[in-house]
C-alpha positions in Angstrom: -31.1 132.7 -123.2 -29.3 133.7 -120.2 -30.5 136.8 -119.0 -28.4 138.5 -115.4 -30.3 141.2 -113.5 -27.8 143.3 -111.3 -30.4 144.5 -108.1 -28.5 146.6 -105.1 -26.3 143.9 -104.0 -28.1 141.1 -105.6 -26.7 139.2 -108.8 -29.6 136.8 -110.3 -29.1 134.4 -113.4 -32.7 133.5 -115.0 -32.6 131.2 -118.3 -35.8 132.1 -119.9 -35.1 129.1 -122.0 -36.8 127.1 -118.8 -39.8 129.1 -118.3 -42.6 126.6 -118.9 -45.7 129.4 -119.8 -45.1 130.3 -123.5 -46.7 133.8 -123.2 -44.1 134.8 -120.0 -41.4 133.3 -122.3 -42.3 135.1 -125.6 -42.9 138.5 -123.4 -39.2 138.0 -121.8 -37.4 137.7 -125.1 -39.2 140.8 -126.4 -38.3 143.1 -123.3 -34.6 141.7 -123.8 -34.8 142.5 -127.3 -36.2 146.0 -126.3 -33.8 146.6 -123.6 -30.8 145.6 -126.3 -32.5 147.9 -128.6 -32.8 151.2 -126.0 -29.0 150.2 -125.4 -27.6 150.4 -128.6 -29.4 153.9 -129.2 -28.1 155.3 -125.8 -24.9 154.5 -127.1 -25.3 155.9 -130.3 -26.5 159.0 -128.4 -23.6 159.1 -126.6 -21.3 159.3 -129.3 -22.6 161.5 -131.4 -22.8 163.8 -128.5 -19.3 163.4 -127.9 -18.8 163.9 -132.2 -21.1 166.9 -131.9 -18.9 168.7 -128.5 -15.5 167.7 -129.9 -16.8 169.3 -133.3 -17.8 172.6 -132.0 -14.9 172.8 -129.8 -12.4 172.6 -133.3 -14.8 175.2 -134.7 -14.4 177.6 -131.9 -10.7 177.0 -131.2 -9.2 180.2 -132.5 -12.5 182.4 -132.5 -10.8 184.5 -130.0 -13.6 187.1 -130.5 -15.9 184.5 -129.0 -14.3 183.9 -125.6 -16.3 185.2 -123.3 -14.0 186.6 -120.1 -15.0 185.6 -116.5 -16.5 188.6 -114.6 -15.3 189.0 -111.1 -18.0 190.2 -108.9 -16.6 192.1 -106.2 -17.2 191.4 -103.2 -17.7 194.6 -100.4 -17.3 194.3 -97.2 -20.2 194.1 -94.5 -20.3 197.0 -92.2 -19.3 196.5 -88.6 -22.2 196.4 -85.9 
């Protein structure tokens, strides 16, 4: 397994197929599986989020009694020294 870590400006390839200690080996495919696993949750995160805005905003489209109107502060002027 092929594994590319993406550091600054710095682009390193690592086959964890080669690694010679069985215990570093077995530890790198679980943190890759872990990693895969945190990814496909963020993205699952992100789209319901998305789901979730794009839903309330249908539901509120036409709630004209819940459009809250920008309050302009006014501003005075300082007094002259």
């Amino acid at each position: 397994m092929i594994i590319t870590i993406n550091n600054e400006d710095v682009t390193t390839n690592y086959d964890v197929n080669n690694i010679s200690d069985d215990a570093v080996k077995q530890e790198a495919t679980v943190i890759v599986q872990k990693v895969g696993n945190l990814q496909v949750i963020i993205e699952a995160l992100d789209f319901a989020s998305r789901t979730h805005r794009a839903n309330l905003e249908e539901l509120l489209k036409g709630r004209d009694e819940s459009i809250v109107k920008a309050v302009e502060e006014e501003v005075e002027d300082e007094p002259s020294k």
